[in-house]
C-alpha positions in Angstrom: 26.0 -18.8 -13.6 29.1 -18.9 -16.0 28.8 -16.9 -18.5 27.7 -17.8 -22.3 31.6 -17.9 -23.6 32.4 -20.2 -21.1 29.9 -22.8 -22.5 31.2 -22.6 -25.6 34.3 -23.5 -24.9 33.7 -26.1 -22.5 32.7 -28.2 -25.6 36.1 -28.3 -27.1 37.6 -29.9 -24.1 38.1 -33.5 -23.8 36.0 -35.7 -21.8 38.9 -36.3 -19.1 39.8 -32.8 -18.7 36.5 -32.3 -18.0 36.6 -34.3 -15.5 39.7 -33.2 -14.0 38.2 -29.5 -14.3 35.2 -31.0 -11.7 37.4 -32.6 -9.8 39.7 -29.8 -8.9 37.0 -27.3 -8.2 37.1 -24.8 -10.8 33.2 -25.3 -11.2 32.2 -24.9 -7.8 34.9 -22.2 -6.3 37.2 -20.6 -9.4 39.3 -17.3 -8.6 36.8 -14.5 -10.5 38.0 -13.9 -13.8 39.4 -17.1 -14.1 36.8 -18.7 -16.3 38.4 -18.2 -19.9 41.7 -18.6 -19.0 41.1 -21.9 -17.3 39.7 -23.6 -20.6 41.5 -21.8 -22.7 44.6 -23.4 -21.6 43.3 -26.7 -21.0 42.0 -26.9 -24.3 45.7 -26.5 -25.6 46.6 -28.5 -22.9 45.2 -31.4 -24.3 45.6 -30.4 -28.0 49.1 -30.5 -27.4 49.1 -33.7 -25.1 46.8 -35.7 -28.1 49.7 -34.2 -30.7 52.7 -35.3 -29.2 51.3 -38.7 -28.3 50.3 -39.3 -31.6 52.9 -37.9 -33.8 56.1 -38.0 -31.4 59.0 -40.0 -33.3 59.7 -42.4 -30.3 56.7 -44.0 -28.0 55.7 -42.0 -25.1 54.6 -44.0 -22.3 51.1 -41.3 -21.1 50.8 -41.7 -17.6 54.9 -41.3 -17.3 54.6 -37.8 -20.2 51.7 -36.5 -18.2 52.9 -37.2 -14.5 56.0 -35.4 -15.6 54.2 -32.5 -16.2 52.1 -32.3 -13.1 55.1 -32.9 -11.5 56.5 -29.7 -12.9 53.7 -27.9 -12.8 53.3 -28.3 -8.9 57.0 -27.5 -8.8 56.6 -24.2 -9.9 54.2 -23.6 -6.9 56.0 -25.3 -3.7 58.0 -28.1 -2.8 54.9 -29.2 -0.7 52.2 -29.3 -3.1 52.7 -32.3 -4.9 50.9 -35.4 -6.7 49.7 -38.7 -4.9 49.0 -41.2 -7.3 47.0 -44.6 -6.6 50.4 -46.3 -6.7 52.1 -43.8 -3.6 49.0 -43.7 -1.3 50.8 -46.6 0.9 53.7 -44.4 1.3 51.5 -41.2 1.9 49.6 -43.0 4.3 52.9 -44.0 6.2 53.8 -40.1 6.4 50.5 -39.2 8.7 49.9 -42.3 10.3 53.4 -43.8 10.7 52.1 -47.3 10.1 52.5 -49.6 7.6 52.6 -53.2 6.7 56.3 -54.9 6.9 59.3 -56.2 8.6 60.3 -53.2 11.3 63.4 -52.2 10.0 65.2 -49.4 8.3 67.4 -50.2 4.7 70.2 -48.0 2.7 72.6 -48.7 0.4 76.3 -48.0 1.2 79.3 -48.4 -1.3 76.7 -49.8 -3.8 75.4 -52.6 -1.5 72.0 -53.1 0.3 72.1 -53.0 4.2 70.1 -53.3 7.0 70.9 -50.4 9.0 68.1 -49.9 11.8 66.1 -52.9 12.8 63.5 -51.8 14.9 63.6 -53.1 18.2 60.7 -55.5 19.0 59.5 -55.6 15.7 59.3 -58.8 13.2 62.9 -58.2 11.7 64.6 -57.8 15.1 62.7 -60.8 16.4 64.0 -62.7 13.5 67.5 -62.6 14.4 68.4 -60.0 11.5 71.2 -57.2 12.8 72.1 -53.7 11.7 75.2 -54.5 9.1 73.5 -57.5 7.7 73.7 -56.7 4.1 70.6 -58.0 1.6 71.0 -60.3 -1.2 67.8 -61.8 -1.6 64.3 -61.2 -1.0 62.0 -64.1 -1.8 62.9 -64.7 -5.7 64.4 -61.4 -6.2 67.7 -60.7 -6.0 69.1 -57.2 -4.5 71.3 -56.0 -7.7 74.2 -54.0 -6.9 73.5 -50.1 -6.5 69.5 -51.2 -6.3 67.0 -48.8 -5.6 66.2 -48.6 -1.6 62.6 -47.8 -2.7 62.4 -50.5 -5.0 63.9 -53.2 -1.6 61.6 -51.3 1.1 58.3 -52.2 -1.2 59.5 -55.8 -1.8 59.3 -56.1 2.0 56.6 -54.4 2.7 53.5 -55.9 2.0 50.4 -57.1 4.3 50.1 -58.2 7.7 50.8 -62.3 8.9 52.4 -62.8 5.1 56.0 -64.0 5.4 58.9 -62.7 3.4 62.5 -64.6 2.7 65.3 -62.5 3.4 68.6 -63.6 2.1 71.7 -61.8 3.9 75.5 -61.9 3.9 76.8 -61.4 7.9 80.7 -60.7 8.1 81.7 -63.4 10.2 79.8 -66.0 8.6 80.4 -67.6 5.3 77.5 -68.6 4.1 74.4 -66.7 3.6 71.6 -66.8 6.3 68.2 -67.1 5.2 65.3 -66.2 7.5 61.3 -66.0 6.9 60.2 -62.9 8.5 56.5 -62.8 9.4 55.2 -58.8 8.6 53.4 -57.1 11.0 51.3 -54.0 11.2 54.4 -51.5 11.9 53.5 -48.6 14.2 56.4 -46.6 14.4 56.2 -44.6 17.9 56.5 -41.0 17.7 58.4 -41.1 21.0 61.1 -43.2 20.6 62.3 -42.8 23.8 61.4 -41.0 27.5 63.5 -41.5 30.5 65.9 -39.2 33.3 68.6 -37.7 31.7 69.6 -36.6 35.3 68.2 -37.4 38.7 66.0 -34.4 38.3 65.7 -33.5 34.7 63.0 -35.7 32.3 63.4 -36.2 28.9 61.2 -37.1 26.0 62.3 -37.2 22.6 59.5 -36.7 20.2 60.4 -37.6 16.6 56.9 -37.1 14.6 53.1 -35.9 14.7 51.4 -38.8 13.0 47.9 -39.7 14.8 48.3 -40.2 18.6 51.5 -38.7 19.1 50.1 -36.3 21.8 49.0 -39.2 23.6 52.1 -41.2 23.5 53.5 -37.5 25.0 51.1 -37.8 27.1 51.7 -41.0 28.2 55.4 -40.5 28.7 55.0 -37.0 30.9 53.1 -39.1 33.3 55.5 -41.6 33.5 57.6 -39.7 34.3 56.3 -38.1 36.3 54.6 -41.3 38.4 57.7 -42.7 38.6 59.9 -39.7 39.3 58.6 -37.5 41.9 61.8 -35.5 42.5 62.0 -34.5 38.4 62.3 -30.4 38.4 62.4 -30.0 35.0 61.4 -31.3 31.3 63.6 -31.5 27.6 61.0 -32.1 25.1 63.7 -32.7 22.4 62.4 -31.9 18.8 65.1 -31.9 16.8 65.0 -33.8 13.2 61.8 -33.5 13.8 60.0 -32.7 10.1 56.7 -32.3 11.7 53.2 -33.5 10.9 49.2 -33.1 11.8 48.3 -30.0 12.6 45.9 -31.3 15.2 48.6 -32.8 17.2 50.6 -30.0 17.5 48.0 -28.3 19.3 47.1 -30.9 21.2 50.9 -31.6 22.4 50.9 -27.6 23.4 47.5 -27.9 24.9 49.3 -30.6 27.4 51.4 -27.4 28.7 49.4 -24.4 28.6 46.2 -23.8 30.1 42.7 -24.5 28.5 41.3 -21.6 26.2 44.7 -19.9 25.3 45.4 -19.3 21.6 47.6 -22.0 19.9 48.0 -21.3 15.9 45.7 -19.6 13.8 45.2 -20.7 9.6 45.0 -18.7 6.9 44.4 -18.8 3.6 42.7 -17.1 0.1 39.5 -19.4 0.3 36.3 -18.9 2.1 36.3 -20.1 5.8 40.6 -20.9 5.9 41.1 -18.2 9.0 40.8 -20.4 11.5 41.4 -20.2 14.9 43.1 -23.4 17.2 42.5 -22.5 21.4 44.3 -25.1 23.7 40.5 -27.1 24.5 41.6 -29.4 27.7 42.8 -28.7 30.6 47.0 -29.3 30.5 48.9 -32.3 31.4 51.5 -30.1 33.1 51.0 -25.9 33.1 53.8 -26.0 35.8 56.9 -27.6 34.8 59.9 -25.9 34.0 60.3 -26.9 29.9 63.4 -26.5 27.8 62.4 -27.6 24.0 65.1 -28.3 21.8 64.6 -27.4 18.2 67.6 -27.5 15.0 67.5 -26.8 11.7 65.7 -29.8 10.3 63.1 -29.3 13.3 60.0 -28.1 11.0 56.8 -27.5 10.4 54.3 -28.8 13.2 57.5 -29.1 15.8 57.8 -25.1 15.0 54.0 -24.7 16.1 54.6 -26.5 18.9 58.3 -24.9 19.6 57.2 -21.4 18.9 53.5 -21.6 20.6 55.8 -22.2 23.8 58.1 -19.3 23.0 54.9 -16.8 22.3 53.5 -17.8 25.7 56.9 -18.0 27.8 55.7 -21.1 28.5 59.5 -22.9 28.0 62.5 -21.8 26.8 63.5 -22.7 23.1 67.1 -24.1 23.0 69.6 -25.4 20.0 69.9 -23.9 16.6 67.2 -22.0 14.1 64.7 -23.9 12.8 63.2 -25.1 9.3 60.7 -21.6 9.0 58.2 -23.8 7.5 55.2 -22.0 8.0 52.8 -23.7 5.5 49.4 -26.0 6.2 48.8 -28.5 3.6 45.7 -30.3 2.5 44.8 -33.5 0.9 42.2 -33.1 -2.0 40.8 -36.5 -3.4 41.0 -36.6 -7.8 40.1 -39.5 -10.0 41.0 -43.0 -10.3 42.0 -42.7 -5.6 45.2 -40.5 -6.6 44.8 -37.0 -4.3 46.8 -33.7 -4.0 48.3 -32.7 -1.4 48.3 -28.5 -1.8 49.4 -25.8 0.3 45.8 -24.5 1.8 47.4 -21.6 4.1 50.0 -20.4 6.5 50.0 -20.8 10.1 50.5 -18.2 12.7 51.8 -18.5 16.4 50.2 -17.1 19.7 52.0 -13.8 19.1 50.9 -13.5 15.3 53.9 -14.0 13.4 54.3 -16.6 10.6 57.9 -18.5 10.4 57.8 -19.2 6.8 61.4 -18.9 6.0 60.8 -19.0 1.7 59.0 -17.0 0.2 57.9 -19.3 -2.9 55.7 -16.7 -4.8 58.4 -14.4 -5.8 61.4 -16.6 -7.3 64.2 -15.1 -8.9 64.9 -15.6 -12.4 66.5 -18.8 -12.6 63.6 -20.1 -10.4 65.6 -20.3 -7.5 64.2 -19.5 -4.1 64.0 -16.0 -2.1 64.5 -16.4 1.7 62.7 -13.7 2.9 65.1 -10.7 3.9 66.0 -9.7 7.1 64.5 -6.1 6.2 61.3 -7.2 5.7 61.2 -9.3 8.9 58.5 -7.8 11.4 59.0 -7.8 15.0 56.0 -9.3 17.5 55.5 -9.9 21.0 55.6 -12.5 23.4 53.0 -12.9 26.2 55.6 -11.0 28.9 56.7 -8.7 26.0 60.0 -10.5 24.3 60.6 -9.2 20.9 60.3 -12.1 18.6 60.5 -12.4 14.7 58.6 -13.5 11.8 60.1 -14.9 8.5 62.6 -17.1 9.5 61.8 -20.0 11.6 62.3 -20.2 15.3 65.3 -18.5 16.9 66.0 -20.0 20.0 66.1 -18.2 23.3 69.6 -19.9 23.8 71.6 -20.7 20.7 73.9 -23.5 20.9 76.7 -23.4 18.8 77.6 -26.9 17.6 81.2 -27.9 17.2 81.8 -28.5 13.5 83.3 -32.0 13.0 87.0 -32.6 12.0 87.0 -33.6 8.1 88.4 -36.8 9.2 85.9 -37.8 11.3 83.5 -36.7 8.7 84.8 -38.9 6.3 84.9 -42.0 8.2 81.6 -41.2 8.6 80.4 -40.7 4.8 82.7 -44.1 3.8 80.8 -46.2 6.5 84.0 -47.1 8.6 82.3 -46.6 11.7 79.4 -48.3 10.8 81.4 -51.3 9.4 83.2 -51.4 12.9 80.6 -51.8 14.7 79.0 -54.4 12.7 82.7 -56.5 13.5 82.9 -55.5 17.4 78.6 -56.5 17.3 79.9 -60.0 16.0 83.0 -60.1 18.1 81.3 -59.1 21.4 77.7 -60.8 22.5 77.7 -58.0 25.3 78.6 -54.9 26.3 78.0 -52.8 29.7 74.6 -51.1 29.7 74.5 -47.4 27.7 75.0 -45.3 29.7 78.0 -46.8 31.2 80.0 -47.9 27.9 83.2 -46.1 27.0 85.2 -46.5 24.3 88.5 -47.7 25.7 92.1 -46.9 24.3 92.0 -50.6 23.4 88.9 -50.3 21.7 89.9 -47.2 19.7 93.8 -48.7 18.9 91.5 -52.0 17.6 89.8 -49.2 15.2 92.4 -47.9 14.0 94.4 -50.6 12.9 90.3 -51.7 11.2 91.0 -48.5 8.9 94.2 -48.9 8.3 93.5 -52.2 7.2 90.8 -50.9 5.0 93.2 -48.8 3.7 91.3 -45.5 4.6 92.7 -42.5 3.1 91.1 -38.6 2.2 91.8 -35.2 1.1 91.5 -32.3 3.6 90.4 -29.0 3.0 94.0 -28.1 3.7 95.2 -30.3 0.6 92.5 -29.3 -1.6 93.5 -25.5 -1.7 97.2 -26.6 -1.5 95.8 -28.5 -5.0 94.4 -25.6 -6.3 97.8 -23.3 -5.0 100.0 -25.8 -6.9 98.0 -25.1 -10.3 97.5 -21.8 -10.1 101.5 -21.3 -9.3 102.0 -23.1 -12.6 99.6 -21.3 -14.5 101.9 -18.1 -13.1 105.2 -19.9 -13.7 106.1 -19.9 -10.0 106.2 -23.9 -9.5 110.1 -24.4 -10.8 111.9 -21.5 -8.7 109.7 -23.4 -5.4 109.2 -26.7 -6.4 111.6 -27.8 -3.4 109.7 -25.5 -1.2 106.2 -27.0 -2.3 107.0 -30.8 -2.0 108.8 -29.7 1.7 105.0 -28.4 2.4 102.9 -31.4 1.0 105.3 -34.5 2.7 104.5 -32.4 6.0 100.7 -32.3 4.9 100.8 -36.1 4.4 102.6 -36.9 7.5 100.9 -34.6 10.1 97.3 -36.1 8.2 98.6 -39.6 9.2 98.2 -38.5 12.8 94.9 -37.4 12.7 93.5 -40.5 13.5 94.7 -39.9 17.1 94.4 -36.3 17.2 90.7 -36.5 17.0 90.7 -39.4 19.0 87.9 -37.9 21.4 85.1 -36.5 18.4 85.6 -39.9 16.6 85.2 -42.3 19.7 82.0 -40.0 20.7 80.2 -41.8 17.2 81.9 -44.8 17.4 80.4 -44.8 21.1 77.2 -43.9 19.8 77.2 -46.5 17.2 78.5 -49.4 19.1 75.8 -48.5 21.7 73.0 -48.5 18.7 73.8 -52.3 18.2 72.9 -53.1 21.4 70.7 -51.4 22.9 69.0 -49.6 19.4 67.3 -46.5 19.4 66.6 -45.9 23.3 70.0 -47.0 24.5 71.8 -44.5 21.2 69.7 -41.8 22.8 70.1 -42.8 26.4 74.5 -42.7 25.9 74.4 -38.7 24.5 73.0 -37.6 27.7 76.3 -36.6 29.2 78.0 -35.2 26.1 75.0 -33.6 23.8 75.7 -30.3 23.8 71.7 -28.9 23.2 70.9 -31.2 26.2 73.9 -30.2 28.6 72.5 -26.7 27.7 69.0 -27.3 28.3 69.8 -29.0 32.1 72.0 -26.5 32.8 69.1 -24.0 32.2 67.0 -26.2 33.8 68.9 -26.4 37.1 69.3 -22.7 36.9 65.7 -21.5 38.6 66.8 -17.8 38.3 68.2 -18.2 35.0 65.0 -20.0 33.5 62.4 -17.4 35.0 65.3 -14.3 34.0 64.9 -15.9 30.2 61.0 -16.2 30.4 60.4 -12.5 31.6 63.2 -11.0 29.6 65.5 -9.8 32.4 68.0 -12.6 31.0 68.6 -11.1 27.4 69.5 -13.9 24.8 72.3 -15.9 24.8 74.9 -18.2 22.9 77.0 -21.1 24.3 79.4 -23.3 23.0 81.6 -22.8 20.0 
């Protein structure tokens, strides 16, 4: 039983913070000690909530003054813990079940206007005529402001099932504004996006999420491929972007590998009955098949279970760029009035007992900034033939593939939407184009882009300007800038003309995304994917190690120590 103090001062709490006290457990499972503290501070709490609501100069709007302080509150914990109100269960819902009621298609604003920028094929938006480049004006009696809130558009056009929604758009090419009723749906959005050959022997599935069922739809896809591919030699489950998901289907998309009883993750966490251990329960899909898995930096969470239970067992080799290191298992706890909390509950650990948790969030530094966990207190663990792995830091993959780092040029046509905009013209221009994998950008096609951004008068700084910039001040901070002002302007007319030819001189990065996003117009998701096969670099890596029998094993038993293509 509590003790007598504790009663005492239950009475000066408020009837809600009671209730918010039962809700969150502190009755049933508080840390020992805990007691006082706990009502202590809620019973300032909500001295100080009652004082500023009523005494405040301005009006304080309550659920907005108290939200903010959960909100900052959780904050101080993990970027993972966080507050689900009644309002944001929708959304939450979308995030483990990828499904939701709407029109199929994917919305962002560029330069301060509302766009459709990925209709999903086959869904109600795509079915209704409505294209990628399509800009919003209207939807039903509300009109898309300029520089609107994409959360604000995405819940006007969400809504349920068989109820219609009038979208009001502005297509180039057109002059006057189309208006099309768009039946929702029940959106499902497929956590394999695509599977298919990327060469006559190599399969590929491209696995984007762990809401419910993805291990089926893996499932599904290996024996496709399978079925219909009886020479494949080799499989690229590509997990890259991947953020990750339910813990249950990460285990059950390693269980499809590895054989039945082998140790998959293990939980654990400060209350009763969290150390939990997760064993591979069916027999696999596929124990056989050489496997490349391709992971990046935004590949997180249950992708690194998955990614690193294969590592741990020498099961497949891990290829691409370090992951996330999110190493974290979060819960959803139900509180009043159907808002919840999802809360950090425990870490996760891989086959060879090593946790990837990259952050560690309990020690901050001053400023409340985050602590990456150093590389001298990373530990050292075992994989099943021996490999030296490492906690702490994500997954490092057995082959690192050094990416090529974009040109800023082609990173600024990128950020101000010139390639995007082209290919919304050349979409309107052209009804077809030759199938994915067999489109090229052409020299005509390119000279027709270049003239579009001259046109749109494109223009931007380089790095190589911007410290010139800073050069020029700091010389006349010094004085210098008179005795070499000849000198300087000789420099920045050469800058200015060799920029002019950059256009051309990264002719082949630029076409490979205006390829890419020409492709995406026609053939969407699948055919985008489909067209990188021959110039991905984490891909050409993986078939290469694929194709590379000796190689593969060499990698899986050690003999083959670590190694790093590309740039």
């Amino acid at each position: 039983m509590f003790p007598k103090p504790f009663y005492r001062r239950i009475a000066l709490i408020s009837i809600p913070l009671l209730a918010a006290m039962l809700t969150l457990g502190f009755w049933t499972a508080p840390p020992s000690g805990d007691y006082f503290e706990i009502s202590k501070n809620l019973d300032i709490f909500g001295k100080m909530y009652r004082e500023v609501h009523s005494n405040y100069v301005d009006d304080v709007d309550p659920t907005q003054f108290m939200r903010t302080g959960m909100d900052a509150m959780l904050k101080s914990l993990d970027p993972y813990t966080n507050y689900i109100s009644a309002a944001e269960i929708e959304d939450f819902k979308f995030m483990s079940t990828g499904q939701y009621g709407g029109i199929g298609a994917v919305v962002g604003l560029q330069n301060g206007k509302m766009y459709i920028t990925d209709p999903y094929e086959g869904f109600p938006a795509h079915k209704a005529g409505l294209r990628a480049g399509d800009e919003i004006i209207q939807i039903d009696n509300e009109k898309v402001a300029e520089n609107a809130n994409a959360t604000d558009v995405r819940n006007l056009l969400r809504g349920q099932p068989k109820t219609k929604v009038k979208i009001v758009v502005r297509r180039e090419g057109t002059a006057d504004p189309i208006t099309v009723d768009v039946e929702r749906e029940d959106i499902k959005i497929s956590n394999v996006p695509f599977h298919g050959m990327a060469s006559p022997e190599i399969g590929y599935i491209s696995l984007t999420g762990f809401t419910a069922g993805a291990s089926g739809e893996v499932k599904a896809a290996l024996e496709d491929l399978k079925k219909n591919n009886p020479g494949m030699k080799g499989l690229v489950l590509d997990l890259r972007g991947n953020p990750g998901g339910l813990l249950f289907e990460a285990i059950d998309i390693s269980n499809l590998f590895v054989n039945k009883d082998e140790m998959i993750v293990e939980t654990r966490g400060k209350m009763e009955g969290s150390l939990k251990s997760y064993t591979a329960r069916n027999n696999p899909a596929d124990a056989n098949i050489p496997l490349a898995v391709l992971i990046d930096k935004r590949s997180a969470s249950a992708s690194e279970i998955v990614s690193g239970v294969m590592q741990d067992l020498d099961r497949g080799v891990v290829i691409g760029q370090r992951s996330f290191g999110k190493g974290l298992v979060q819960t959803t706890r139900p509180l009043s009035y159907n808002a919840q909390i999802k809360i950090t509950t425990a870490k996760y650990y891989t086959p060879s007992g090593r946790c990837i948790q990259a952050i560690d969030y309990s020690n901050r530094k001053e400023d409340g900034s985050d602590v990456k966990v150093a590389d001298s207190l990373k530990k050292a663990f075992k994989t099943k033939a021996g490999r030296t792995v490492w906690d702490g830091g994500g997954v490092d993959p057995d082959v690192e593939v050094k990416l090529p780092e974009r040109h800023t040029v082609t990173q600024e046509l990128a950020r101000q939407y010139l390639i995007f905009d082209f290919a919304t013209t050349f979409r309107i221009k052209h009804e077809t184009i030759a199938p994915a994998r067999e489109f090229k950008v052409t020299d005509a096609i390119y000279d027709e882009f270049v003239a579009f951004c001259k046109a749109r008068k494109f223009d931007f700084q380089t790095k190589t300007e911007t410290e010139f910039s800073r050069l020029k001040t700091l010389m006349k901070e010094e004085h210098y800038d008179d005795d070499l002002a000849t000198e300087l302007k000789a420099i920045e007319n050469r800058l200015a003309e060799e920029k002019k030819e950059d256009l051309l001189a990264f002719k082949t990065e630029i076409s490979s995304l205006l390829r890419r996003e020409i492709i995406a117009r026609y053939y969407y998701r699948k055919g985008e994917i489909e067209a990188s096969f021959d110039s991905d670099p984490d891909i050409l890596a993986a078939m290469n190690v694929l194709k590379n029998t000796s190689e593969y094993r060499g990698i899986l038993d050690g003999s083959v120590p670590r190694k790093v293509v590309g740039n």
